[in-house]
C-alpha positions, 0 to 999 in steps of 0.5 A: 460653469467658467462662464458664470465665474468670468461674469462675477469677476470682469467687473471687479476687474474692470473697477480694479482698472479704473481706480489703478488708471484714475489714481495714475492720473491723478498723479500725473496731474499733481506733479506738472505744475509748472506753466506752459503755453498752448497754441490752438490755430490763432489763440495762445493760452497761458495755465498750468499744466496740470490745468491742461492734462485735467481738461484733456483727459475730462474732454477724452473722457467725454469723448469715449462716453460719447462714442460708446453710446452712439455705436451702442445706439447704432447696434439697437 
């Protein structure tokens, strides 16, 4: 019977997470306007940092749908 009401709940848990942590970033994004230059190995490129926390958090994104998908294939 608990195990029937936890399965109704967690997903709405899990949407209530993900709206709290997507409109955090949001947040975060909008307020780092200013520009910064970022380095990688022999490259530097001149943006805005909200530009930069919006690439970094699709690329993570991308990267944990990614590996879920693959240890979920591993599993089957």
């Amino acid at each position: 019977m608990v195990k029937l009401k936890m399965d109704a709940i967690l997903p709405k848990i899990k949407l209530s997470a993900l709206l709290v942590l997507a409109v955090l970033s949001v947040v975060l994004i909008l307020q780092n306007t200013q520009m910064v230059v970022t380095r990688l190995l022999f490259v530097s490129i001149g943006m805005p940092l909200a530009a930069l926390l919006a690439f970094t958090l699709v690329v993570g994104f991308a990267a944990g749908v990614f590996a879920s998908m693959y240890i979920a294939k591993r599993k089957s």
